[in-house]
NUPA-673082 format. One record per residue (C-alpha): residue number from 1; residue in three letters; z, y, x. Coordinates in pm, whole numbers, plus 50000, padded with zeros to 5 digits. Last residue first. Layout:
N
i NUM; aa ala; c3 Z; c2 Y; c1 X .
...
//
This chain:
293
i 293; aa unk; c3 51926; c2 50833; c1 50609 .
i 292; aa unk; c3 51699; c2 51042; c1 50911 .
i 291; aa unk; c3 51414; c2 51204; c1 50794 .
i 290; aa unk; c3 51133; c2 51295; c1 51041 .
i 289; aa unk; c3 50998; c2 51604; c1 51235 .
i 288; aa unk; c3 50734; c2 51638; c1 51532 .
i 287; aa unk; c3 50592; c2 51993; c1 51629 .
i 286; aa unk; c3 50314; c2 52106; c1 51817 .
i 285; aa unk; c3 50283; c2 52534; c1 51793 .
i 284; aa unk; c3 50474; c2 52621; c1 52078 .
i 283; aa unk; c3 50731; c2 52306; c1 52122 .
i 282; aa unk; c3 50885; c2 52182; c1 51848 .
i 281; aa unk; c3 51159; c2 51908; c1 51751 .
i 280; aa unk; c3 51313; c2 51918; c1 51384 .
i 279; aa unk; c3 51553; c2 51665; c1 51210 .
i 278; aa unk; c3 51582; c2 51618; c1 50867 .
i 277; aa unk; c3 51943; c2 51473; c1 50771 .
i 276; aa unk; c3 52168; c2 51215; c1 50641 .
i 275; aa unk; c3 52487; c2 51218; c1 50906 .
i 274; aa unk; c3 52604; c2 50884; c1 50976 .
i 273; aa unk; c3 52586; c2 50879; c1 51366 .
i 272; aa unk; c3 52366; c2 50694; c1 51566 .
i 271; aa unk; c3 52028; c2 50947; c1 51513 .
i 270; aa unk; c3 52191; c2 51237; c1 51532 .
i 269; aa unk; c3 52418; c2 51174; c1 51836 .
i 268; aa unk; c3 52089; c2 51089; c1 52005 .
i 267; aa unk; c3 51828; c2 51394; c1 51887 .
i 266; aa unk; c3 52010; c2 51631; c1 52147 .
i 265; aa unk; c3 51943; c2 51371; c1 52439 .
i 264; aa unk; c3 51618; c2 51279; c1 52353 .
i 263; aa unk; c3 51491; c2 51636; c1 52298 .
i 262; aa unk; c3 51293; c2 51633; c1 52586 .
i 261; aa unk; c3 51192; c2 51264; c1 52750 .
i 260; aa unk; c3 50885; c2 51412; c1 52815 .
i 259; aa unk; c3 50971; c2 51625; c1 53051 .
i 258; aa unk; c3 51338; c2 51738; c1 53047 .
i 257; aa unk; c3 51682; c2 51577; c1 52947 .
i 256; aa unk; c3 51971; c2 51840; c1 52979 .
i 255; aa unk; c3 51875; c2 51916; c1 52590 .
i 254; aa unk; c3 51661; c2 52130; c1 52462 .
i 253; aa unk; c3 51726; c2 52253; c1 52099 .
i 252; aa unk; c3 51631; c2 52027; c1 51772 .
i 251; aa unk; c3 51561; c2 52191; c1 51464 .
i 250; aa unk; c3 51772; c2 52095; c1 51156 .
i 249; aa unk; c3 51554; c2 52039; c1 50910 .
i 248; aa unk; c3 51497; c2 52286; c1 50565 .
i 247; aa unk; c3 51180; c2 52373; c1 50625 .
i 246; aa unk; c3 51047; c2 52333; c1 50998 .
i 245; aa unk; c3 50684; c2 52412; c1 50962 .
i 244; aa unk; c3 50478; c2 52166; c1 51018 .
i 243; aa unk; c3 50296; c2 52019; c1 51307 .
i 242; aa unk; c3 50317; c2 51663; c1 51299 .
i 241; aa unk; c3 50503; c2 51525; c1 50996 .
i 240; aa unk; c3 50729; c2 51226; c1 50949 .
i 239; aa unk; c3 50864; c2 51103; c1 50648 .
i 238; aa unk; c3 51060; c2 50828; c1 50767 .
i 237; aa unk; c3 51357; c2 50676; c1 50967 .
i 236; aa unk; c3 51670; c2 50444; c1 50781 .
i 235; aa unk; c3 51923; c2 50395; c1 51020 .
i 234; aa unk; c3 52030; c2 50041; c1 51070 .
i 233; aa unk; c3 52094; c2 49653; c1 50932 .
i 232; aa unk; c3 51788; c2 49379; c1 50946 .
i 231; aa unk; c3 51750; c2 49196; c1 50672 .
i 230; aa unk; c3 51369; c2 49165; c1 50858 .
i 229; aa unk; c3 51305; c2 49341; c1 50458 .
i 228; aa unk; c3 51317; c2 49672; c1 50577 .
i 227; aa unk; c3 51115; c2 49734; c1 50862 .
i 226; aa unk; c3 51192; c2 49743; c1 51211 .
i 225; aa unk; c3 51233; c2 50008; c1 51450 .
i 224; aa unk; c3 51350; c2 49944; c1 51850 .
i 223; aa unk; c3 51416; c2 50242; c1 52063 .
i 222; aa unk; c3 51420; c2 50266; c1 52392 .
i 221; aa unk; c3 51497; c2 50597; c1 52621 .
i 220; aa unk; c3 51399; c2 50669; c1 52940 .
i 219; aa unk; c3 51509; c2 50914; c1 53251 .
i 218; aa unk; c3 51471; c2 50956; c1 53614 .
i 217; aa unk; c3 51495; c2 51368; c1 53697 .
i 216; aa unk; c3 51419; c2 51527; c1 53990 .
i 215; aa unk; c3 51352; c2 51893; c1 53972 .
i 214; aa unk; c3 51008; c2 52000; c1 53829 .
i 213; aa unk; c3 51058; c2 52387; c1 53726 .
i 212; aa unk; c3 51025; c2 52476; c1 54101 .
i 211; aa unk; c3 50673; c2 52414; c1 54126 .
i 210; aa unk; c3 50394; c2 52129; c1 54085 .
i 209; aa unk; c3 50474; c2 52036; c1 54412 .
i 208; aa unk; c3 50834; c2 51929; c1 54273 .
i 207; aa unk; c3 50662; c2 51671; c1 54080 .
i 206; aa unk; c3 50463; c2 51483; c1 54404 .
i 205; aa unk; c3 50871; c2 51453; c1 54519 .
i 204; aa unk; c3 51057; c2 51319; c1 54254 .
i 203; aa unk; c3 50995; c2 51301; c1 53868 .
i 202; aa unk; c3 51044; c2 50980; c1 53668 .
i 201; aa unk; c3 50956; c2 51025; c1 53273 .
i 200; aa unk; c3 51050; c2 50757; c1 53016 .
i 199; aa unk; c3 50944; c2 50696; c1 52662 .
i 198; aa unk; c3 50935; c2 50369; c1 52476 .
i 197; aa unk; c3 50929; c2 50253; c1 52129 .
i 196; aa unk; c3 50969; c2 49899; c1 52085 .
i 195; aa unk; c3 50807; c2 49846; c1 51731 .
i 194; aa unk; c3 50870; c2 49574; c1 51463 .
i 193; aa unk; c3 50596; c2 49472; c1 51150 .
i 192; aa unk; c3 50348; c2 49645; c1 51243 .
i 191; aa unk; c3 50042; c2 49859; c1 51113 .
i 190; aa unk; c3 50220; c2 49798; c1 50761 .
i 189; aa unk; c3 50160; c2 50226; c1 50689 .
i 188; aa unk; c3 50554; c2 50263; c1 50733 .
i 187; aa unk; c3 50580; c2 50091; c1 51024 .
i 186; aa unk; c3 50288; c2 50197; c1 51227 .
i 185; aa unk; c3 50419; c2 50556; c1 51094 .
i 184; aa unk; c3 50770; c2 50523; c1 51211 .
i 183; aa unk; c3 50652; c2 50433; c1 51526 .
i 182; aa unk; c3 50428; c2 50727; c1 51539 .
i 181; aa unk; c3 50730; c2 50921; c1 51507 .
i 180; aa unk; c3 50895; c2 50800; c1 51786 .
i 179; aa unk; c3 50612; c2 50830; c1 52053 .
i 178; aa unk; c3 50576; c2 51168; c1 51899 .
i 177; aa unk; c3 50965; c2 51289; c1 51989 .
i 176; aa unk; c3 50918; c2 51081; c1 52308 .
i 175; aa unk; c3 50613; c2 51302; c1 52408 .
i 174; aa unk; c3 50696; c2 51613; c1 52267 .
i 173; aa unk; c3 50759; c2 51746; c1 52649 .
i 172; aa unk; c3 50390; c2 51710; c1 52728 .
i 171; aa unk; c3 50171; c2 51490; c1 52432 .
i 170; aa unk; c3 50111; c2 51198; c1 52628 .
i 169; aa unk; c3 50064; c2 50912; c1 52395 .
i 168; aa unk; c3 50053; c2 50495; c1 52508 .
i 167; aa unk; c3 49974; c2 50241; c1 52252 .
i 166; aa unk; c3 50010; c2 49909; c1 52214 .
i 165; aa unk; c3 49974; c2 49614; c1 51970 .
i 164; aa unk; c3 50184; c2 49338; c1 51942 .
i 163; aa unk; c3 50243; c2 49084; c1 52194 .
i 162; aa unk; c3 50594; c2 49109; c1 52337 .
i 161; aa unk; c3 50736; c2 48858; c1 52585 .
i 160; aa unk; c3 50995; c2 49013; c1 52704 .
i 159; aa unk; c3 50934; c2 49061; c1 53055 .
i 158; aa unk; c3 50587; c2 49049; c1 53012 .
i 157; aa unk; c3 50582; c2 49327; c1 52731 .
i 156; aa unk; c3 50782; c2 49584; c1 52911 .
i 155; aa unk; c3 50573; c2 49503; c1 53223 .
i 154; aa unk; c3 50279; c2 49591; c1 53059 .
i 153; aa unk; c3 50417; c2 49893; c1 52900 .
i 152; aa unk; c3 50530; c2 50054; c1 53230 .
i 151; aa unk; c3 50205; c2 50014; c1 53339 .
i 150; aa unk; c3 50091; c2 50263; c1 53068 .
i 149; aa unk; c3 50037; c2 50530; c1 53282 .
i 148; aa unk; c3 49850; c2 50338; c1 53541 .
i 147; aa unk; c3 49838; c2 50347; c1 53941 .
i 146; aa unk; c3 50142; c2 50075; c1 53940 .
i 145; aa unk; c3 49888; c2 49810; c1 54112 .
i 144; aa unk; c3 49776; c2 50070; c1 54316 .
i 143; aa unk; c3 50120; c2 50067; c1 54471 .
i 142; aa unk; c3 50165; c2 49693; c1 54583 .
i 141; aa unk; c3 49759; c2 49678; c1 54693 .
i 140; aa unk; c3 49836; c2 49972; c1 54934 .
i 139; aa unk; c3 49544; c2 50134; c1 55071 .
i 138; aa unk; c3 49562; c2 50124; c1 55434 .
i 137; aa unk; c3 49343; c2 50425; c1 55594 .
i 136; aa unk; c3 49582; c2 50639; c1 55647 .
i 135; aa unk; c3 49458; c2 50851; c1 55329 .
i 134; aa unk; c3 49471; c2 50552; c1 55118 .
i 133; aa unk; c3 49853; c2 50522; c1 55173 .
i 132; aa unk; c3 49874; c2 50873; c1 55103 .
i 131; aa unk; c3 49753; c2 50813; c1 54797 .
i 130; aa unk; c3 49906; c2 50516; c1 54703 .
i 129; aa unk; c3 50261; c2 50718; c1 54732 .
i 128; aa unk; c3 50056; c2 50995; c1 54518 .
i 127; aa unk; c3 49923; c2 50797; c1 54242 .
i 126; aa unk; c3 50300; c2 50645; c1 54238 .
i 125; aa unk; c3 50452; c2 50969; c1 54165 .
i 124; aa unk; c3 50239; c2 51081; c1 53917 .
i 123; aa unk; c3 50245; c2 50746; c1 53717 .
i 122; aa unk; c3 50306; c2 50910; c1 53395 .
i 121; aa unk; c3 50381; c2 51287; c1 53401 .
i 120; aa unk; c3 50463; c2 51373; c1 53076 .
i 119; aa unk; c3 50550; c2 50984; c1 52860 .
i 118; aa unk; c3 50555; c2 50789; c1 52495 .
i 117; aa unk; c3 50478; c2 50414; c1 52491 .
i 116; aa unk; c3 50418; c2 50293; c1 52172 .
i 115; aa unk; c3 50470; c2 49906; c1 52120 .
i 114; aa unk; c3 50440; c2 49657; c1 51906 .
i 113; aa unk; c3 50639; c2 49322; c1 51829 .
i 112; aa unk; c3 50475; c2 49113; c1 51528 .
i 111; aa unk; c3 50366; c2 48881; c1 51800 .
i 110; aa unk; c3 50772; c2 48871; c1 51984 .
i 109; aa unk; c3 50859; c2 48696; c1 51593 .
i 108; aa unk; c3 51150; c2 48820; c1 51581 .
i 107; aa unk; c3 51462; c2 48577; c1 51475 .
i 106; aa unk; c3 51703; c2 48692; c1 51777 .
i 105; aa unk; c3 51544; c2 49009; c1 51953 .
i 104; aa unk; c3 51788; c2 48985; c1 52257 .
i 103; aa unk; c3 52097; c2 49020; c1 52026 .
i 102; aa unk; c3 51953; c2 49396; c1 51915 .
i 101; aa unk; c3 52230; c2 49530; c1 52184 .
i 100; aa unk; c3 52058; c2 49327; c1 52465 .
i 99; aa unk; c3 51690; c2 49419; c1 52357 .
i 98; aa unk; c3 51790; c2 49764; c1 52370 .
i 97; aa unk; c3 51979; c2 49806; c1 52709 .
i 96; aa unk; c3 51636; c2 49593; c1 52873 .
i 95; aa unk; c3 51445; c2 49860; c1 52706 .
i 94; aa unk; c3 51629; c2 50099; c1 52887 .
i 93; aa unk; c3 51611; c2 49941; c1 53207 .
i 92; aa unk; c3 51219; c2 49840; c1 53158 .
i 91; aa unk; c3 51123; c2 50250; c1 53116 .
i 90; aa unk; c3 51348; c2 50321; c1 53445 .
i 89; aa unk; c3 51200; c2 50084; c1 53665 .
i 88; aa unk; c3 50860; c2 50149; c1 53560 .
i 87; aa unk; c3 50844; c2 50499; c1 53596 .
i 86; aa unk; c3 51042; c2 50476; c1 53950 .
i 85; aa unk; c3 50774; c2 50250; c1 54085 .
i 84; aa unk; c3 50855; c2 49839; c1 54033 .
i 83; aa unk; c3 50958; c2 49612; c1 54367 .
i 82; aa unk; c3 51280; c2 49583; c1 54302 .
i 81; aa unk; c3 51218; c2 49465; c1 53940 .
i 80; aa unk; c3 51056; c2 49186; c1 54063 .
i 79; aa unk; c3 51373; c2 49015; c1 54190 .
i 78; aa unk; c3 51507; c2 48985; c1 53816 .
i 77; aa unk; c3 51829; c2 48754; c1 53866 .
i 76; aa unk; c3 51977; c2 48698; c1 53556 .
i 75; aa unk; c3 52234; c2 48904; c1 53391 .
i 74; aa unk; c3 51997; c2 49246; c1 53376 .
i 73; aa unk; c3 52107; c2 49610; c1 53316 .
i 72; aa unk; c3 52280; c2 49708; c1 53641 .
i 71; aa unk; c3 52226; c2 49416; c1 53841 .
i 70; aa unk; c3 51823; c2 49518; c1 53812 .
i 69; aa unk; c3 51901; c2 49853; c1 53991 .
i 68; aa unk; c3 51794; c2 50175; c1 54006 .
i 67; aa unk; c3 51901; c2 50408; c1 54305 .
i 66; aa unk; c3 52148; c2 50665; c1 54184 .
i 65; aa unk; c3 51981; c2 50891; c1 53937 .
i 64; aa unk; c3 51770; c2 51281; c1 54010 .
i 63; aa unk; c3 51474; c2 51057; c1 54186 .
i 62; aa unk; c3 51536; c2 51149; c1 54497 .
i 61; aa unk; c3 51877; c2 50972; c1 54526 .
i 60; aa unk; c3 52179; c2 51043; c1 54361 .
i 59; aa unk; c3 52517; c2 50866; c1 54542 .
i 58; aa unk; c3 52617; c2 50529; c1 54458 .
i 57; aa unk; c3 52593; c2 50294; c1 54186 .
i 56; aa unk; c3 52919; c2 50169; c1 54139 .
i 55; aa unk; c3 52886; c2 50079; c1 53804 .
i 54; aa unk; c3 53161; c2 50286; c1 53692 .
i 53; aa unk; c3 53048; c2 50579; c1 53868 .
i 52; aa unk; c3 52723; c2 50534; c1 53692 .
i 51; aa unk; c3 52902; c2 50580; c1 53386 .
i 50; aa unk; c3 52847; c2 50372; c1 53126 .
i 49; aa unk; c3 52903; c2 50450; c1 52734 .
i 48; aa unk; c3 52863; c2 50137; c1 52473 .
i 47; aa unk; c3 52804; c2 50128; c1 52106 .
i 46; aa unk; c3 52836; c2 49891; c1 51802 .
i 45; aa unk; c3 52860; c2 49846; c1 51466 .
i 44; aa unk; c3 52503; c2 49967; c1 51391 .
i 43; aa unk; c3 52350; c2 49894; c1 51709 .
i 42; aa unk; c3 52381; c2 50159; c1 52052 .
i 41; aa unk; c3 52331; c2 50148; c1 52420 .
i 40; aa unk; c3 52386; c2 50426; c1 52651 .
i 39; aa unk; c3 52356; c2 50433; c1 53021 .
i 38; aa unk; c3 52438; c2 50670; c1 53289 .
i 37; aa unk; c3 52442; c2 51089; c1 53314 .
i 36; aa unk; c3 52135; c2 51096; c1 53506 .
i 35; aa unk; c3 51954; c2 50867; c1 53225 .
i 34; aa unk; c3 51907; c2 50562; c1 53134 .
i 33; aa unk; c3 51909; c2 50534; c1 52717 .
i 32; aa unk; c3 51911; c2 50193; c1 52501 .
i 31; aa unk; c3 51838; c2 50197; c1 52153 .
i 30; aa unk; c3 51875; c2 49916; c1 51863 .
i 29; aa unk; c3 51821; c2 49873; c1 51480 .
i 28; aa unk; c3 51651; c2 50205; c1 51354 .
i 27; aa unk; c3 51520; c2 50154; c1 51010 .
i 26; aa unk; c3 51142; c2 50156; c1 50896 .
i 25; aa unk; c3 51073; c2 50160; c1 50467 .
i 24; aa unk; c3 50796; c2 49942; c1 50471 .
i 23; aa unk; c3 50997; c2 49648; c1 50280 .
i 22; aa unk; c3 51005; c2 49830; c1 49981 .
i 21; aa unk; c3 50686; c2 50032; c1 49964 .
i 20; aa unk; c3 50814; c2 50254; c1 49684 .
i 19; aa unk; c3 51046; c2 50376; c1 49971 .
i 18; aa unk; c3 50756; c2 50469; c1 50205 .
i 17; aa unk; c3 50595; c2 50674; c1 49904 .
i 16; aa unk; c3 50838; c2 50862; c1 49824 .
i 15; aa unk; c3 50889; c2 50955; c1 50208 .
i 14; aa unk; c3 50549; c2 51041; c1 50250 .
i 13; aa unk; c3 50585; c2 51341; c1 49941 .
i 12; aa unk; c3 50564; c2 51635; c1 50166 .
i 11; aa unk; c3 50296; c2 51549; c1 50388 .
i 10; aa unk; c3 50090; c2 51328; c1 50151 .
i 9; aa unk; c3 50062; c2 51676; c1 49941 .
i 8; aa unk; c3 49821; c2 51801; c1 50193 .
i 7; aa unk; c3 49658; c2 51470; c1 50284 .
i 6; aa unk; c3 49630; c2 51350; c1 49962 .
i 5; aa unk; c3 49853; c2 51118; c1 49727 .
i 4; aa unk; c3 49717; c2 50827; c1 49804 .
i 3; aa unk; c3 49996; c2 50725; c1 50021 .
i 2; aa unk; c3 49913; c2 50383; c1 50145 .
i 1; aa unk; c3 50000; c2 50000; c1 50000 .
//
């Protein structure tokens, strides 16, 4: 079933709709955030705060976190994670924080998994390690193989299996905000049945050429939607509109976060407390907004 109410109207009535589609309505079931203040997991129920401090982790290193580890987030040995660029690293920890708090996806079918992949800078640090690399005349076969936005993706979906659709969206520092809402939407309009959405950002040393505005920062955030009739307890997301006016929702500020994981740290109390509420991220003229119940 689809809105058929017109694209005008369809933008103020979508959430009518969604809940006359029963199942289609999308909930919120699990997120995991890594970030330069630690981790974050969350499930209806549930919730846990780690410091880095508490893990141990060290001092920060160039990428605005102490050095990423796989002992940090995994119980099993995971040697390749070692060998991952930054992006990658960071994007599989906090889906790793997800799919532990959502009971390591007990009862999903890991084909009616999808995922969109929201990021700013992509693989901008990599493409310039393999750079240099090619410059003195030894192209690394280990970095190239990292030369892709949406590499992070990949090894999202080997490590956990996942083999739903994918999509990767780059829209600046709305990039996690429209990652998110096109999850809802793939939901919503039965393009899948369960989405991992992912956006991460890792900014070091090829970012800071870009000028002073680009300080280090490592940072992702997971979060997995499902529709309504998995049984499947959480926060009910929908309505969403790109590039409206505001209304009546509460608009987001900028948060510590930056790139395209902006807003992710102001929308997070919102989205696992109780509060019912529109929320409302722009930047310029783009904009992203959704209901949360």
């Amino acid at each position: 079933m689809l809105c058929r109410t017109g694209r005008n109207a369809c933008a103020t009535s979508h959430a009518t709709c969604a809940r006359g589609m029963g199942g289609n309505v999308p909930r919120l079931i699990a997120y995991g955030r890594v970030s330069p203040s630690g981790l974050f997991s969350w499930a209806p129920g549930k919730s846990l705060h780690t410091s880095w401090d508490e893990l141990d982790a060290g001092p920060v290193a160039e990428y605005g976190t102490p050095k990423l580890r796989a002992k940090y987030f995994f119980d099993a040995p995971f040697t390749k994670y070692g060998r991952m660029d930054p992006l990658c690293k960071v994007a599989v920890a906090a889906a790793q924080l997800a799919y532990k708090t959502s009971n390591d996806l007990a009862g999903f079918d890991r084909d009616e998994v999808a995922q969109v992949g929201g990021t700013m800078l992509g693989c901008l640090e990599v493409d310039a390690q393999f750079e240099a690399t090619r410059r003195a005349g030894a192209p690394s076969p280990a970095l190239f193989v990292y030369t892709l936005p949406s590499m992070f993706q990949g090894e999202i979906a080997i490590q956990f299996k996942l083999r739903g659709r994918c999509t990767l969206l780059s829209t600046g520092e709305l990039s996690a905000m429209s990652a998110l809402g096109t999850g809802i939407r793939w939901i919503e309009k039965q393009r899948a049945k369960h989405v991992l959405v992912i956006a991460a950002d890792a900014a070091g040393p090829a970012a800071a050429e870009l000028g002073p505005a680009f300080t280090p920062q490592s940072a992702a955030t997971a979060y997995l939607l499902t529709s309504a009739d998995s049984g499947q307890p959480g926060r009910r997301l929908s309505d969403v509109q790109f590039n409206h006016d505001p209304g009546d929702a509460r608009v987001l500020e900028r948060g510590v976060l930056k790139y395209g994981t902006s807003f992710v740290d102001t929308l997070e109390p919102l989205l696992v407390g109780t509060e019912k509420l529109r929320v409302h991220a722009a930047i310029g003229e783009q904009s992203v907004s959704f209901q949360i119940d």
